[in-house]
Structure formats: C-alpha cells, structure tokens
C-alpha positions as CSV (number, residue, x, y, z in Angstrom):
1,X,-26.6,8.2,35.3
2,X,-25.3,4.3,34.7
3,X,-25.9,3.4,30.8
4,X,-27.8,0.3,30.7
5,X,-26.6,-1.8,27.8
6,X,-29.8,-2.4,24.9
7,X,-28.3,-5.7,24.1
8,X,-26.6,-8.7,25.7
9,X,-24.1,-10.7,23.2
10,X,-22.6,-12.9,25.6
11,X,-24.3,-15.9,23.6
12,X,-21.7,-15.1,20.1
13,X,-19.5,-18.1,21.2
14,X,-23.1,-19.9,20.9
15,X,-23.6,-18.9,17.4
16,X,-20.8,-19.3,16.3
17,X,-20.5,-23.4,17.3
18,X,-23.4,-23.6,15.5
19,X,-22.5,-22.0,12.7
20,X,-19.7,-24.2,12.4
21,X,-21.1,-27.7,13.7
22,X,-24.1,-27.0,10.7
23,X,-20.7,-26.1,8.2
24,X,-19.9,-29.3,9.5
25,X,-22.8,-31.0,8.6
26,X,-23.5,-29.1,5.5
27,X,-19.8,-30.6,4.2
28,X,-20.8,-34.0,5.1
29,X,-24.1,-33.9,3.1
30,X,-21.6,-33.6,0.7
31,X,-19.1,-35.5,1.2
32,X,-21.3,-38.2,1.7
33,X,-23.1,-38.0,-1.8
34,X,-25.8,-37.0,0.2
35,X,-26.4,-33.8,-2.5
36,X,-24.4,-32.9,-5.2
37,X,-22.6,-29.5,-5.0
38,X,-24.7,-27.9,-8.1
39,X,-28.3,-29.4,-6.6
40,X,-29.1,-25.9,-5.2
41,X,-32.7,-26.7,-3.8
42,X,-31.6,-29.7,-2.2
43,X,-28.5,-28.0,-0.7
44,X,-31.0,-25.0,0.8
45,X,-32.7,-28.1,3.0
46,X,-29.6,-28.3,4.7
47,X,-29.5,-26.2,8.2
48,X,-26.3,-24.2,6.9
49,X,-27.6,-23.0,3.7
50,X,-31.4,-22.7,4.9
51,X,-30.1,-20.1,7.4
52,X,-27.8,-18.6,5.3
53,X,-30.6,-18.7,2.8
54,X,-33.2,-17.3,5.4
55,X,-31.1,-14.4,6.7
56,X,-28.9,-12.8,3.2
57,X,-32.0,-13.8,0.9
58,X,-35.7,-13.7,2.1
59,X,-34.9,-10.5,4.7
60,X,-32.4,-9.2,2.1
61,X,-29.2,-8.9,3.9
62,X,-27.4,-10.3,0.7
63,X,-27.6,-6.4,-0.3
64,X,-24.7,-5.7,2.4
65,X,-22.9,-8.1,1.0
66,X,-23.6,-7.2,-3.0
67,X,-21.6,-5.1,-5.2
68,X,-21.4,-4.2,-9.0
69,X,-18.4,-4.8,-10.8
70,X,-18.5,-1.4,-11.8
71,X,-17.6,-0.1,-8.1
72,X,-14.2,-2.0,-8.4
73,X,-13.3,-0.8,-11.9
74,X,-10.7,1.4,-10.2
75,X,-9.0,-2.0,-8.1
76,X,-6.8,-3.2,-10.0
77,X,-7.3,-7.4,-10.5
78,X,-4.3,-9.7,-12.2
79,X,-3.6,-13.3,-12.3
80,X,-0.6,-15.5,-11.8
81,X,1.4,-18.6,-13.7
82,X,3.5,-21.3,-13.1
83,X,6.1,-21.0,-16.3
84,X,8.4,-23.7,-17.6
85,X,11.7,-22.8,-17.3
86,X,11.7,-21.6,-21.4
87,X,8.5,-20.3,-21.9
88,X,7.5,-17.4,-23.3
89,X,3.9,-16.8,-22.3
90,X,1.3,-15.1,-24.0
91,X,-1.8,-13.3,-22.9
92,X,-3.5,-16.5,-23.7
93,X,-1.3,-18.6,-21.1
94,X,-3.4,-16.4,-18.4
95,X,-6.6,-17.7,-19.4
96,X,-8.5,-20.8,-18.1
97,X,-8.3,-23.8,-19.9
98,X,-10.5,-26.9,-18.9
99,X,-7.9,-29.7,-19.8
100,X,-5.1,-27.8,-17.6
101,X,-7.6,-27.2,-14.8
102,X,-6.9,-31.1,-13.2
103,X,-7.6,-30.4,-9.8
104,X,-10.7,-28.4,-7.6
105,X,-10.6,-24.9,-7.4
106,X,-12.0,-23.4,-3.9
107,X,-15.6,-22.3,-5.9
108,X,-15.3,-25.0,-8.8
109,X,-14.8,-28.5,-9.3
110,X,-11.5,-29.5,-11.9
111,X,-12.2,-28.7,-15.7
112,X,-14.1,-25.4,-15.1
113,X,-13.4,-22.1,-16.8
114,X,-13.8,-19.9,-13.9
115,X,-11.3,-16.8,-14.0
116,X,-10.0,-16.6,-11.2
117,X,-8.0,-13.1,-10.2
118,X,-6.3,-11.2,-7.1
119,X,-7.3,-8.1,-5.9
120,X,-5.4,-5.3,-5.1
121,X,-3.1,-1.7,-5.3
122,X,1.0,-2.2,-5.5
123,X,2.5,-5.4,-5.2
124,X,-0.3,-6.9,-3.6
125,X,-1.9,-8.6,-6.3
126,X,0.9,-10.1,-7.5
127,X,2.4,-11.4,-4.1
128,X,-1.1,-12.9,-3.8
129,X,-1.1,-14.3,-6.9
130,X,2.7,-16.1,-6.3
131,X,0.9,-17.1,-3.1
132,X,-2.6,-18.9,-4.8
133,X,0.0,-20.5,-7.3
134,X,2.1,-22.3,-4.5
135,X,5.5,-20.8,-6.0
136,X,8.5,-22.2,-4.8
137,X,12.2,-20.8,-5.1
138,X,14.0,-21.4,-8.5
139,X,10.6,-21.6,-10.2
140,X,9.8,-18.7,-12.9
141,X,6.6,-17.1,-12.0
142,X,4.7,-14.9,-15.4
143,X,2.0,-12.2,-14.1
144,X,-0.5,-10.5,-16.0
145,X,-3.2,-7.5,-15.0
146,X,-6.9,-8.2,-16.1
147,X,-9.5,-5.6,-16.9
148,X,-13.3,-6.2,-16.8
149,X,-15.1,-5.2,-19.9
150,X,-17.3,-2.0,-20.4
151,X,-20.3,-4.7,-21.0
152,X,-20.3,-6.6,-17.7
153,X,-19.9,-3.5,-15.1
154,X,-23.9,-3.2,-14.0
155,X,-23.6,-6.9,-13.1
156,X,-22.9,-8.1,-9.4
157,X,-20.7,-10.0,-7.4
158,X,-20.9,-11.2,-3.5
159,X,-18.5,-9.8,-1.5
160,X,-18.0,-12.0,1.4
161,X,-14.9,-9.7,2.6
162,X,-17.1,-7.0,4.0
163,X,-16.8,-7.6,7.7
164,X,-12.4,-8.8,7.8
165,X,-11.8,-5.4,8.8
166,X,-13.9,-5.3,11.9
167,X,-14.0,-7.3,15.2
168,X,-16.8,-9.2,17.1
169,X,-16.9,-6.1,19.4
170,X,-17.0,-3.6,16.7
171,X,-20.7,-5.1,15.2
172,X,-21.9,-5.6,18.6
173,X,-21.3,-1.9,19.0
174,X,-22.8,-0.9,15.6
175,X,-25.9,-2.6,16.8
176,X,-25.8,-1.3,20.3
177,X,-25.6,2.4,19.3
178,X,-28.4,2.0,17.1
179,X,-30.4,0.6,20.3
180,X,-29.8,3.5,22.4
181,X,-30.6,6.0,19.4
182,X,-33.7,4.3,19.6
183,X,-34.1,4.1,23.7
184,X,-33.0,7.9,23.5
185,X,-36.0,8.8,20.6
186,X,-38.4,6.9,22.7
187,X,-37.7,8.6,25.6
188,X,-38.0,12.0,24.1
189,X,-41.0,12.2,23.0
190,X,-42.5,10.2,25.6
191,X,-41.0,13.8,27.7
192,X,-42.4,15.9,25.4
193,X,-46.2,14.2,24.9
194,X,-46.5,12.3,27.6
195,X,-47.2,9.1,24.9
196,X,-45.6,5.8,25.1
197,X,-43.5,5.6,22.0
198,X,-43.0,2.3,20.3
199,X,-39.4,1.4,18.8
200,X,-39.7,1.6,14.9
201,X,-39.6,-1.9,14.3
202,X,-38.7,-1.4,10.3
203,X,-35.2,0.0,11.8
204,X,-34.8,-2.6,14.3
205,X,-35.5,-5.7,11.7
206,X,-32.8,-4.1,9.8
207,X,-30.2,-3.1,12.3
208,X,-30.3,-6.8,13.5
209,X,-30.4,-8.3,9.4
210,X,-27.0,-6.3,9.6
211,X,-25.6,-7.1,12.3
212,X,-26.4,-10.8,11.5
213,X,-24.6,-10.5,8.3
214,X,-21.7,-9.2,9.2
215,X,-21.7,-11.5,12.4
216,X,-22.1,-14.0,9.9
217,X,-19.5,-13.2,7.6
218,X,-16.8,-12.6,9.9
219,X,-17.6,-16.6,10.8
220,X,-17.6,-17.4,7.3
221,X,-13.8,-15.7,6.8
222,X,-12.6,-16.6,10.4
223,X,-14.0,-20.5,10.6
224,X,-14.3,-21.5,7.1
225,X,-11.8,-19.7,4.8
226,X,-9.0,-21.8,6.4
227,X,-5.8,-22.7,4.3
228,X,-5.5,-26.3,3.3
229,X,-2.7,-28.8,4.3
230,X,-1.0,-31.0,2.0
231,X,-2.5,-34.1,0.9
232,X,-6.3,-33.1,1.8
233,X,-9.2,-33.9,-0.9
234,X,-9.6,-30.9,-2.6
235,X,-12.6,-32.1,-4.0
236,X,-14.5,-32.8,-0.5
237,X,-13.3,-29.8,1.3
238,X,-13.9,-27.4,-1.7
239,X,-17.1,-28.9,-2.4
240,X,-19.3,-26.8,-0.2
241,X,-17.8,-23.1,-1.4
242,X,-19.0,-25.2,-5.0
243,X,-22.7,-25.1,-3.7
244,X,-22.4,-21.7,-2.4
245,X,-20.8,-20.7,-5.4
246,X,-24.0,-22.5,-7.5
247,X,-26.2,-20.7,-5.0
248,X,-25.5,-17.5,-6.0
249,X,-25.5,-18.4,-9.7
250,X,-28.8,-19.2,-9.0
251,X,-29.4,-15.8,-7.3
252,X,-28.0,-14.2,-11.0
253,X,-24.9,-13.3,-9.0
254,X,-21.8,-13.0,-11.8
255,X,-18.4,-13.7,-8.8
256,X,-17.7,-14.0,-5.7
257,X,-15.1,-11.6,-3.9
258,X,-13.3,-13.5,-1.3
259,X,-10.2,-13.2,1.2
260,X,-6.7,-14.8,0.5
261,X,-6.1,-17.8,2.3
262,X,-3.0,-18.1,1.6
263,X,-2.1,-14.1,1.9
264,X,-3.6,-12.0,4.8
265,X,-3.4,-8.6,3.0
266,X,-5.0,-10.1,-0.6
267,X,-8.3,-10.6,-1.5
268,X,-9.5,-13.0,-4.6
269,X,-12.4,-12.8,-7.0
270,X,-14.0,-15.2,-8.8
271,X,-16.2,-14.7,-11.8
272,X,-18.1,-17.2,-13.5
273,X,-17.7,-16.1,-17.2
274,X,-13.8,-15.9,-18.1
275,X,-14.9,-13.8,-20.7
276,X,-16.1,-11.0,-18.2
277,X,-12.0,-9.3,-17.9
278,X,-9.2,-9.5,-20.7
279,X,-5.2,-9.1,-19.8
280,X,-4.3,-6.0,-20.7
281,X,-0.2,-4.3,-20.3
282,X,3.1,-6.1,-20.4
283,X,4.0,-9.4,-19.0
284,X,5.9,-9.4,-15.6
285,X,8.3,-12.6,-15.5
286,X,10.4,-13.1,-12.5
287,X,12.2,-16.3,-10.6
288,X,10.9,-17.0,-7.3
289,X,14.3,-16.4,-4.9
C-alpha cells in the first residue's frame, strides 16, 4: 500500500522570504530611528519580532530553544586578545572593559560589558576565538579559559544553535513521522471500536510549535548570522541582534548561545553579566603565522 504523505512543505521557500523580507524590515525600523534597539515593546510591534514573539513565547516554543548554564558546565568556554607586541597580559586583560569596547558587538552596542566567550572541546575554542578577534599574521594573540561560577548555573541562556545540525528535510521529517504515528493511532482504534478517533490536538499544537522553531532557527543561522564585509556599519547591521538580545533580557534570559560567523565548527555565547565566568589556568600566547 502507497504512503500518503500527512504533510505538504513545498511552501518552506515561502516562509522563508518572509522571514527574511520582515528581517528586512525589522532592521530598517531600526536603522531608520524608527525604534531604538533596547525599546522592547515597541520592537514586538514589528512583524519579525511579533512572530517571533507569538511562536517561541505565548505557545512556548522558547523552551526548545532554552538551556541552563548548568548543562554546559562540562563545555569548555575561553576568550581571545589582541596583544601588543610586549605585553604581558593578565587575567584582567580578558575581561570587558567599557572604554576599550569602541565599536558594536553583534548583541551590544560599543561601551557594554558583555562577556563574550567561544564554545568548544580541543582547539576549537581558541581557533574561534583567533577568528572573532580578526588576527592577522605577525600579530601576538593571548588566550584564556573562563569558568561560570557555582552561583549562576540554574540561570538560562537561548540557544539559537539548536537546529545547525539538521537540514530542511530533516524537521520536515520529524514532523511527518509524528503525523503518521497519529494517522496510524487513529486508524487503529477506529479497527478495533468501530469509533471515529480524533487526532490529539495537544500533540499536534506541539509537534508543529517544534517544528516551527527549529524551521525558524535554521533561518535565523542560515539567513541572518552572515559574516560582515569590511567597511559595513556595525552599529546598523548589529542593531537588530541588540533588540533580540534586550528581548530576552526582558524574558529574564542571562546569554545567548550562538554560531560562529566567522568559524563554521565554533559556537559563541554571550552573557549579560561579565561577572557570571572568571579565567581560570595559564595564559596561552602565540604569534599568528
């Protein structure tokens, strides 16, 4: 017997237009002065964040994407430095100081003490980390491992990262299995009673909040987490990952874990008290060759 398929997805090319013509939009509102990046109800009338809002909030999809930092104590996190060609840094010289921060960071405007740190086993958070500080050759390059405090481990981060690993195909699967498991349940007992079984709608409402998340996210990382060129406005095209970041402050959300745009294997978090992680170990110095 021919499977019929549950769903059709041939509209995803659809969605995802309009996921990035209301991006588009959304960054304009911006750009424009229309609303300020830390205006969060203002920003939530705009049709990006309204959906966003609609779908990871008020039908709580945003617990897909959440995470304590105590579930990545084990992930080892670091951060980078640019050294002059004497220095002899410090643990303090891996700490965020406002009057060195003179240009926009992707989740904060210049001057803010985010702590910003890479993700990852091996070498791969420090190869991010030479990466997100644009080293060059000849130029000495200090690196330093962070730990997050005992204190700050039941709070929560968003981790926007959760669908990189998976295609468009994949999720349309995930959600297509769980409509035939459905069909299938339906059918047997309608065998077995002779009744005409509804579909739990409870499961369906959240098999498709999933599979809009990670639909959504895998725009968000595919569409939007795009490295920048030289000579762009840092503080235009930054500004709306500002108002999501103020977004989820306003959700009591403590980071933001996010993929490497500068380094396809790394991953980045963000937390919005430097005083959440402390270096710890030795200093690694090395020239850039």
């Amino acid at each position: 017997m021919k499977r019929i398929a549950f769903f059709e997805f041939s509209e995803i090319k659809k969605s995802e237009s309009s996921i990035k013509r209301t991006w588009g939009e959304y960054r304009e509102a911006l750009a424009t002065k229309k609303i300020s990046f830390n205006d969060v109800e203002a920003a939530k009338e705009e049709l990006f964040l309204k959906t966003y809002n609609d779908l990871f909030h008020d039908h709580n999809g945003i617990k897909l994407q959440t995470k304590t930092l105590g579930s990545i104590v084990g992930i080892p996190l670091g951060r980078g430095a640019r050294l002059k060609e004497t220095e002899i840094p410090d643990y303090e010289r891996f700490l965020p100081k406002k009057e060195f921060i003179n240009e926009d960071n992707r989740f904060s405007p210049a001057g803010v003490e985010w702590l910003y740190l890479a993700v990852g086993d091996g070498n791969t958070r420090s190869e991010c980390a030479k990466k997100e500080c644009r080293m060059k050759a000849g130029e000495r390059f200090g690196f330093c491992d962070f730990q997050l405090l005992d204190n700050v481990l039941g709070q929560k981060i968003v981790d926007l990262t959760i669908a990189d690993a998976l295609s468009y195909a994949d999720i349309n699967n995930e959600l297509e299995k769980h409509g035939q498991k459905q069909y299938k349940r339906s059918l047997k007992i309608a065998k077995a009673t002779g009744l005409n079984i509804p579909i739990d709608k409870s499961a369906f409402n959240e098999a498709m909040t999933k599979w809009g998340v990670f639909t959504y996210s895998k725009l968000l990382s595919q569409q939007i987490f795009i490295p920048l060129g030289d000579g762009v406005d840092k503080s235009i095209e930054y500004a709306p990952f500002q108002s999501l970041a103020q977004y989820f402050i306003s959700l009591g959300y403590a980071g933001i874990m996010y993929g490497s745009t500068v380094y396809p294997q790394g991953k980045n978090l963000v937390l919005f008290d430097k005083n959440m992680a402390t270096p710890v170990g030795g200093i690694d110095i090395s020239v850039i060759v």
